[in-house]
C-alpha positions in Angstrom: 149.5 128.7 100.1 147.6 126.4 97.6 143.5 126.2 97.4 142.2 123.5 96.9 138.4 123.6 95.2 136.5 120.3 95.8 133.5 120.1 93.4 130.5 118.2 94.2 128.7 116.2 91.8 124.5 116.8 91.9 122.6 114.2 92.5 120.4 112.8 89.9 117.5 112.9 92.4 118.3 116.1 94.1 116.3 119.2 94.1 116.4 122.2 92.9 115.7 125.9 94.6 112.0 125.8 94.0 111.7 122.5 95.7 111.2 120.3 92.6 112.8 116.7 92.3 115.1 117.3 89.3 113.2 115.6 86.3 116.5 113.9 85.1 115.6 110.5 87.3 112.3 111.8 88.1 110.6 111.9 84.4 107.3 111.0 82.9 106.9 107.1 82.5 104.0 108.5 79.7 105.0 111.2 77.3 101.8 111.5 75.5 99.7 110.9 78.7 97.1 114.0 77.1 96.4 111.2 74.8 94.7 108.3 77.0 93.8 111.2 79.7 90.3 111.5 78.6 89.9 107.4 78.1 91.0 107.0 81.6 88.5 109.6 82.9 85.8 108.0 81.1 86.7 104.6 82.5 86.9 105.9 86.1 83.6 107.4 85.9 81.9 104.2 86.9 83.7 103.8 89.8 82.6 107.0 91.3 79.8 105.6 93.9 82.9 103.5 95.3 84.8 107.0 96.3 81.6 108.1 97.8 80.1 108.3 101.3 77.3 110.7 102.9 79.6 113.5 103.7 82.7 113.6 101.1 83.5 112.7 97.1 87.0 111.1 97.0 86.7 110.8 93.3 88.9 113.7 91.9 91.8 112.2 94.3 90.9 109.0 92.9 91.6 110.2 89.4 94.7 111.9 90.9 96.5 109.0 92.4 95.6 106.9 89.3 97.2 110.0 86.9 99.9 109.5 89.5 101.0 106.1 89.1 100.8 106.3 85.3 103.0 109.3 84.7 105.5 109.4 87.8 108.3 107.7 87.8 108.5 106.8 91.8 105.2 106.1 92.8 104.6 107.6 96.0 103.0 110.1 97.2 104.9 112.8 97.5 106.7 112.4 93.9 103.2 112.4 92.5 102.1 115.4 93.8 105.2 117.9 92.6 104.6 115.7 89.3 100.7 116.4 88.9 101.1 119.9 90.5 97.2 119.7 90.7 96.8 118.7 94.2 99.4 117.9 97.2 100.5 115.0 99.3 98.7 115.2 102.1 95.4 114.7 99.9 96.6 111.7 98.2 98.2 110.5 101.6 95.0 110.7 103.4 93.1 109.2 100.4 95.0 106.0 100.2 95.6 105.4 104.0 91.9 106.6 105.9 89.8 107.8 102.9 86.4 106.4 103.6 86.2 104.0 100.4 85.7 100.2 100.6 89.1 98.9 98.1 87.4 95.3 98.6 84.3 96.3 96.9 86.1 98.2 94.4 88.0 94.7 93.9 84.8 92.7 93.9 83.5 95.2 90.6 86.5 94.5 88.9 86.2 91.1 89.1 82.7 90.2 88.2 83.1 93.0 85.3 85.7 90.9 83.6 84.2 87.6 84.0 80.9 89.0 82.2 83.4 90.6 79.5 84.5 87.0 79.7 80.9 85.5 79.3 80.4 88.3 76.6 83.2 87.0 74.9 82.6 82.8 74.8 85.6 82.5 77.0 83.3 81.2 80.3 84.3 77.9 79.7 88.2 78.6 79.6 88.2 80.7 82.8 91.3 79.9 84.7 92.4 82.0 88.4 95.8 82.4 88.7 97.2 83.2 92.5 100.5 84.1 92.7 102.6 86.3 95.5 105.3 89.1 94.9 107.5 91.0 97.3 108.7 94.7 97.8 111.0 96.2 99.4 110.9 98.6 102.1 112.5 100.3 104.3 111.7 101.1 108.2 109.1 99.8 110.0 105.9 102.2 109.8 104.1 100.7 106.4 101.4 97.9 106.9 103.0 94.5 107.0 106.5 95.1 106.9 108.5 92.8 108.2 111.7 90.7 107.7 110.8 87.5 105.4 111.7 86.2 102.1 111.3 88.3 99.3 111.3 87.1 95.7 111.7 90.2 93.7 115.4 90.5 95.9 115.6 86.9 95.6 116.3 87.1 99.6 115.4 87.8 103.1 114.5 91.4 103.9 112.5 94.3 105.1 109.5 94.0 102.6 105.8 93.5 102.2 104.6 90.5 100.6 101.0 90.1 98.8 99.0 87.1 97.4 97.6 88.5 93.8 94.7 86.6 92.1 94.6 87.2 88.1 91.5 86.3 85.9 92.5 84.6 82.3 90.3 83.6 79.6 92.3 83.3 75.8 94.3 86.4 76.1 92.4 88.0 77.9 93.9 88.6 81.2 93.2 90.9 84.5 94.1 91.3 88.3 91.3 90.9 89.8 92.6 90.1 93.6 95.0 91.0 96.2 95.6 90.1 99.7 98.4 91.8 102.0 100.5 89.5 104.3 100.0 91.2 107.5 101.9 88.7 110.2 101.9 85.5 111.6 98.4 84.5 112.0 97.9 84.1 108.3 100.4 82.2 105.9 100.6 82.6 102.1 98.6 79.5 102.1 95.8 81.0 104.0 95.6 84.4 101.7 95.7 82.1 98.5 92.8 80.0 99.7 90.9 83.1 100.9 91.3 84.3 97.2 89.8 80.9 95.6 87.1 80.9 97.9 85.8 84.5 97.7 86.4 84.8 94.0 84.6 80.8 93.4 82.2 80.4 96.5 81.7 84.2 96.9 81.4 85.8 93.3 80.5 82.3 91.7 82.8 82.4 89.1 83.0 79.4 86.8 86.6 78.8 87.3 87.9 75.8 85.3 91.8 76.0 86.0 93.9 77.1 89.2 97.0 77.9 88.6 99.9 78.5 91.6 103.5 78.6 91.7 106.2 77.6 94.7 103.7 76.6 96.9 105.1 73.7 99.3 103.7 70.2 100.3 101.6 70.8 102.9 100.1 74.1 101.4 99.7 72.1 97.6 97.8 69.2 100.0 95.3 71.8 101.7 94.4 73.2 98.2 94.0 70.4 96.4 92.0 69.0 99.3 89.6 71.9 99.3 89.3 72.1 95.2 90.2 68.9 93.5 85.9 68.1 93.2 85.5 71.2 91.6 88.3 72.6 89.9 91.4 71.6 88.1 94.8 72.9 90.1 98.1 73.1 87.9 101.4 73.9 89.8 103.2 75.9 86.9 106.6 75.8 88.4 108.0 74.3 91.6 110.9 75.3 93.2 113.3 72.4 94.0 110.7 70.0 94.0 108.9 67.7 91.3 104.8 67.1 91.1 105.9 63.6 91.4 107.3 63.5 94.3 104.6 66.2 95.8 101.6 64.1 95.2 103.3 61.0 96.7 104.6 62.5 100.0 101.5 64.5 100.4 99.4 61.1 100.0 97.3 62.5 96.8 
């Protein structure tokens, strides 16, 4: 009678007997992390009363999902914790989903903190906002606003979320400042860029001189230049399948 043995190959992400994800896929993005630990401590530090309310201080998990994302490979939650091994999932869970901290105010810092480093810096007069949206895929149904649509990163249609990002430029000076999450129906791309352009000029009163968008189609090009063209200059920096030529004459600009 003949044995046969079948052997199995490990996978790369598998774990090992004390639970840990095996640190061949699962490595450090930042070797020398120890090095930029303490500047990135000293940074967060005045963000603290953001992470604050009357009854709890969320600002150590605050520093502990932001470790997280620099140094872990797959940034979720439970790959951060086994990777910071200073605090567990459920903390960082809870922080990022019903933590009692206001992420639009947080936002809102950011972004008048850079346009006075902008000021500071003689580049007021250069200011430009650029809006732009990006996809990523996910799977099941539980996360906020997944659903089936288009998503660029796959360059297809798929389970994903879909954001609208606004990015401050002056020179070479560049930050995100903005984000908006596609949550269904009731509110197109469209709609989340122009909330951007509005909060961050009408709201914040930034000086913004340029707006620059990609991929958006006629009738959403017409509705923002409709709203802006008094005030500020809009550039379309690539269109797909369609030339500025033939936009500004069908949508009657």
């Amino acid at each position: 009678m003949h044995t046969f043995a079948i052997s199995q190959k490990k996978s790369p992400n598998s774990r090992n007997r004390t639970g840990f994800i095996n640190k061949q896929k699962y490595e450090s993005k930042i070797n020398n992390f120890r090095l930029v630990e303490s500047r990135l401590l000293q940074f967060l530090l005045s963000f603290t009363f953001y992470f604050k309310s009357k009854t709890k201080d969320g600002t150590s998990n605050a520093a502990s999902y932001l470790k997280g994302l620099m140094v872990s490979r797959q940034r979720n939650c439970q790959v951060m914790a086994e990777e910071l091994q200073n605090t567990s999932q459920q903390c960082l869970h809870h922080f990022i989903t019903i933590g009692k901290w206001c992420y639009s105010k947080l936002m809102d810092r950011i972004t008048l903190d850079f346009w006075h480093l902008l000021q500071q810096s003689g580049l007021e007069d250069d200011t430009c906002l650029i809006i732009d949206e990006s996809g990523n895929p996910k799977k099941g149904r539980l996360s906020a606003g997944v659903k089936r649509q288009y998503c660029g990163q796959i360059s297809k249609t798929e389970n994903c979320q879909v954001g609208v990002f606004g990015a401050l430029c002056g020179g070479s000076l560049v930050s995100l400042v903005q984000a908006r999450l596609s949550l269904g129906s009731e509110s197109t791309k469209i709609d989340l860029a122009k909330e951007i352009i509005d909060h961050v000029v009408l709201c914040l009163k930034i000086k913004v001189k340029w707006v620059c968008f990609k991929c958006l189609l006629t009738n959403g090009f017409k509705q923002l230049y409709t709203s802006f063209a008094c005030k500020i200059w809009l550039i379309l920096i690539e269109i797909s399948g369609y030339c500025l030529t033939n936009i500004l004459t069908s949508s009657g600009l």
